[in-house]
Structures are given as structure tokens and as C-alpha cells.
N, C-alpha and C positions, 0 to 999 in steps of 0.2 A: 307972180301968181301961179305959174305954172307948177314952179318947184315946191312950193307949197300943196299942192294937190296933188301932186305923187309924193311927197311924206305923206300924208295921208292916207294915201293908198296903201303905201306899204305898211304902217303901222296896223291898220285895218286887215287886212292879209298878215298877217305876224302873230296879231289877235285872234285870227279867227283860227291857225296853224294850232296854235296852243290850246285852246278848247275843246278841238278835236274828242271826243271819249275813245276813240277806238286807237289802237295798237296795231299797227298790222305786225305779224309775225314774219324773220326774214331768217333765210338760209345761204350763204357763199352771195349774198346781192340779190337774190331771188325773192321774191314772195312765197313763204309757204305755208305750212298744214301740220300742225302737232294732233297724231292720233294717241291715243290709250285707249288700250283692248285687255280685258281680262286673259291670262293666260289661264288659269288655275285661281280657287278661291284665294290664294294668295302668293299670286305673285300676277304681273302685268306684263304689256310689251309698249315701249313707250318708241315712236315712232314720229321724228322730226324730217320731213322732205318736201322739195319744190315743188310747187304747182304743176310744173310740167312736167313732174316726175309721174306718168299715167297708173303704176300699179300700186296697189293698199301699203305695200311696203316690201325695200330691196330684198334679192337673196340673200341669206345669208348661212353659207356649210355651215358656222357654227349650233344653227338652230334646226332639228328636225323641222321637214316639209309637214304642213300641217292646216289644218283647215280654223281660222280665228274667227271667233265674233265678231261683230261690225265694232264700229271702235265707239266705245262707252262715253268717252269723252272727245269728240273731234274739233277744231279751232281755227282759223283764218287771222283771230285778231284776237288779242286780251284789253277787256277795256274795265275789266275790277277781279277781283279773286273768285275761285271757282271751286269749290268743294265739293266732292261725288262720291259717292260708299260703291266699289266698287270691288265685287267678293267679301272678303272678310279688310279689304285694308281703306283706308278713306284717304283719299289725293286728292291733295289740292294742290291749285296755279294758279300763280301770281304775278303781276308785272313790277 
């Protein structure tokens, strides 16, 4: 009787793993955060880092320091596709 009600259980937890609608998004094992921010009417800055990572996004010499917009499309998790007109180019994300 026992063993019977933990298949159960677990079948039931199994079931309910898969249903889930949300995605979470992960980086090196981390939980993270996809931003996209307009750079220019066309072109963007697309920025994938860890939750614990505290600033909007890393240095980087290759990019003049510079002051960005909030980020136009920001994310934790993808749970269906996401389309945004954002400047003149339209991005979409999908899982």
C-alpha cells in the first residue's frame, strides 16, 4: 500500500513539473535576466547576466561608457514568444 502511494506521488509531481508555463532563464547554473535596450533607432544591446550580478550590465572597453535606456524588453523567465518594435527593428524571443 505504501509503495503504491508514492508512485503516486511522484507521478503527480512529474505532472505538475511539466505543466509548469514559466521558463526560468539560466546562466553558468545561475538564475538570470535577459535585458534588451535600444541603442540607436537601429541597433540594440542585448544583455544576458545572473541575478546576483547587481549592475544593468558588465563593463565592457569595447563599448563607449554611455548612458542606456531602461531596458525595453526585460525577462526572469519565457513562458511563450515575445515580440516588441523596438526603434525601427522588431525582436522577438522565443523558448
Amino acid at each position: 500500500m505504501i509503495r503504491s502511494i508514492t508512485s503516486i506521488f511522484y507521478v503527480g509531481f512529474i505532472v505538475l513539473i511539466s505543466c509548469r508555463s514559466e521558463n526560468p532563464l539560466y546562466i553558468n547554473g545561475e538564475l538570470a535576466q535577459l535585458d534588451i535596450r535600444m541603442v540607436s533607432n537601429k541597433s540594440i544591446r542585448v544583455t544576458l547576466k545572473p541575478l546576483s550580478f547587481q549592475n544593468d550590465f558588465p563593463i565592457n572597453p569595447a563599448l563607449i561608457e554611455r548612458e542606456y535606456p531602461e531596458a525595453a524588453i526585460s525577462l526572469k523567465t519565457i513562458d511563450n514568444s515575445l515580440e516588441k518594435k523596438i526603434g525601427e527593428l522588431t525582436v522577438k524571443v522565443s523558448f
